[in-house]
C-alpha positions, 0 to 999 in steps of 0.5 A: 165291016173293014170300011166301017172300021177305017171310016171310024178310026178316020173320024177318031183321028180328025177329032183328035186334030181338032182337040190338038188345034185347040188345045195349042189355040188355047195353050196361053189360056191355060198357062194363065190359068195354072198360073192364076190358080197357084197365085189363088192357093198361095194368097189363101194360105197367106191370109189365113195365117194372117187372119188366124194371128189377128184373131188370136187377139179376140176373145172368140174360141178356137174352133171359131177361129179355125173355123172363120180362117178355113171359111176365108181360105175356102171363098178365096179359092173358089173366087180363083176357080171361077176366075180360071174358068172364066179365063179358059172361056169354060162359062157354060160348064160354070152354069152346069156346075152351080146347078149341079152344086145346088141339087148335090147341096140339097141332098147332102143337107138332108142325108146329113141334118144331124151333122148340120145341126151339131155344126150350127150349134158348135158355132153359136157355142163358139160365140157365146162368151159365158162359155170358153176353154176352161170354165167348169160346166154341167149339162146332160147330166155331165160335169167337168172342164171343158177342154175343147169345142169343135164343130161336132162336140163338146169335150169336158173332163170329169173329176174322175179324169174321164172325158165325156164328148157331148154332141154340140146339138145337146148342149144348145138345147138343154140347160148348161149350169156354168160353175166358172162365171163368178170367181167364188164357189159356194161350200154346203155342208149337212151336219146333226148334234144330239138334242142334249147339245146347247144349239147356240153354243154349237152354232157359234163353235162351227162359225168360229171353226170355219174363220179360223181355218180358212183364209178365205173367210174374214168375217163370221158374217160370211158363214151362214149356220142354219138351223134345218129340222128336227130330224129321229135322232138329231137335230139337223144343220147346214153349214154354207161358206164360200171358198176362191175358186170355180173348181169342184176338186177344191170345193170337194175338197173344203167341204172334206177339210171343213168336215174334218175341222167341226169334227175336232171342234165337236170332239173336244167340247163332248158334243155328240154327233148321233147316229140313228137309234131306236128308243123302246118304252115299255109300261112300268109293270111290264117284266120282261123275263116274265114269259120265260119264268112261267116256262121254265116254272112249267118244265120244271112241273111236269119233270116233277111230275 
């Protein structure tokens, strides 16, 4: 046993001499190596700072713009790590690496195929110019500002002021209404007088309203009166004019402004905005207080009685 264990230790040291031996053989190598890969980490930063200031100038998304320089700054590394093992004389341990890079890829591409689909989708919606910081959007059921569009999600605000994080996924497969692609929004506003109102004189009063209080509207040709039905208790209209701005706060607003206006309009010319009621016709010989004539008659007969 004691000869096993000096026969073990003497194998241990003189491999330990050759792995000395070589590491001051390939001392120089190794310095250049350290050296190249610095160089490497230093050049990366570098262009990726550039590269990140060039695209500030183009019209691509943020998260498009970190994702390309993040992309730049990764290549340029790896190109040093494949330099540095070419130097250290390392192109056996590359091939095994590459091989178990690809079997480790596959397997992380199918553990993870969700993650790849939002990141997929975060760089087609990077892409897409009809859709950027800011605009006004509705998709999933979901509307606000979009605040930020990442790899993962897409982050928008609520009129209530609540942010909503939809998966990136989503938004690529289902319909996207954008409200902020034209400069104008259109106000829609539902309205009823009674039947005894003049339609023609109630048509030219909104109209006239409208211009009158707001800027934006020049021309009476640019408000649209519509006459929609004859409704139980009213006769029914809508009321469409456009305002300059993408936002539905101030188009909520205009709509609230606008209501407020017909409102005053309608007060001071007597013309009545009705609410629901019920009309009963009885027959000209029907007496409503005739069954409880009888019965008091009736009581009154039998106390008699």
């Amino acid at each position: 046993m004691k000869e096993q264990l000096v026969e073990a230790w003497s194998k241990m040291l003189d491999k330990l001499d050759s792995w000395l031996d070589a590491f001051i053989i390939n001392l120089p190598n190794i310095i250049i190596a350290i050296v190249v890969f610095l160089i490497v980490v230093i050049i990366s930063r570098y262009l990726s700072r550039i590269i990140a200031k060039l695209l500030n100038r183009t019209s691509l998304q943020k998260s498009m713009k970190n994702l390309i320089s993040k992309m730049i700054s990764i290549f340029i590394i790896i190109v040093g790590l494949f330099l540095i093992l070419g130097i250290l004389n390392l192109s056996k341990t590359l091939n095994t690496i590459l091989t178990g890079a690809g079997i480790a890829g596959l397997a992380v591409g199918l553990a993870l195929q969700g993650a790849l689909a939002n990141t997929y989708s975060g760089i087609i919606l990077s892409y897409i110019k009809k859709i950027k910081f800011g605009d006004w959007i509705e998709s999933n059921g979901y509307a606000g500002e979009i605040l930020d569009i990442d790899l993962r999600m897409v982050t928008i605000k609520q009129v209530d002021n609540n942010l909503v994080y939809i998966p990136n996924k989503m938004v690529i497969e289902n319909p996207i209404k954008n409200y902020s692609t034209t400069s104008q929004s259109r106000v829609i506003l539902g309205c009823g007088v009674g039947y005894e109102s003049d339609l023609r004189f109630v048509k030219k009063l909104v109209i006239d309203t409208i211009v009158s209080k707001f800027d934006v509207v020049e021309e009476k040709e640019e408000v649209l009166f519509l006459w929609k039905e004859f409704g139980d208790s009213s006769i029914n209209f809508e009321l469409r004019f456009w305002i300059d701005s993408t936002s539905a706060l101030e188009v909520a607003k205009a709509q609230s402004e606008a209501m407020m206006f017909i409102k005053e309009a309608f007060d001071n010319n007597d013309i009545n905005i009705p609410f629901p009621i019920r009309t009963l016709d009885f027959p000209k010989d029907f007496n409503l207080f005739k069954g409880s004539d009888t019965s008091k008659n009736e009581n009154q007969k039998n106390k008699d009685e």
